[in-house]
Steps between C-alpha positions, in 0.01 A plus 500: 500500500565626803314852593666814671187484715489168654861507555466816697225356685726204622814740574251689749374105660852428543607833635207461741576167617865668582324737678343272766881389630651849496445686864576847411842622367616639136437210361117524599473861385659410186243213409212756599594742269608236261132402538380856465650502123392138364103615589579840296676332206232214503238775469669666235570154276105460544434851345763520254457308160886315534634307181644214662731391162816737621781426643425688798161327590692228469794594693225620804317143465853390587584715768190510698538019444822579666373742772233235590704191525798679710212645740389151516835370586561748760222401688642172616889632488484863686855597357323540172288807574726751356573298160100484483438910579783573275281255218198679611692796394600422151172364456334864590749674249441213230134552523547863555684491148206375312268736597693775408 
């Protein structure tokens, strides 16, 4: 199964590698704070004891998969960056939703 944690961990290597071809902009600030919240929520899934048999882990396994492979994608096709922040996004509030 997958784990909240390792997916969060790619999300932020993918976001990263986005990082190297953006040269300032919205879009850069956006993926730094992006950034920002994936290192506090993976903190948080380390402290916290998460049951990862609800729909919601499940549904923020998803998310963050999704997150990852558009980040991916919009490192060789540009016109994706703003699909992959807004994944980033839902990913955040997915997670975000678990912890609660």
């Amino acid at each position: 199964m997958e784990t909240l944690r390792v997916q969060i961990s790619n999300a932020v290597n993918e976001l990263q590698k986005m990082l190297k071809f953006l040269s300032g902009g919205e879009e850069e600030t956006r993926l730094r704070r992006l950034r920002s919240l994936y290192f506090g929520l993976w903190q948080q899934v380390i402290l916290q004891e998460i049951d990862n048999q609800t729909a919601e882990y499940r549904a923020a396994v998803e998310s963050l998969l999704r997150a990852s492979d558009t980040a991916q994608a919009a490192q060789e096709d540009k016109n994706l960056v703003s699909v992959a922040i807004a994944e980033l996004d839902q990913a955040v509030a997915a997670v975000e939703k678990v912890l609660r």
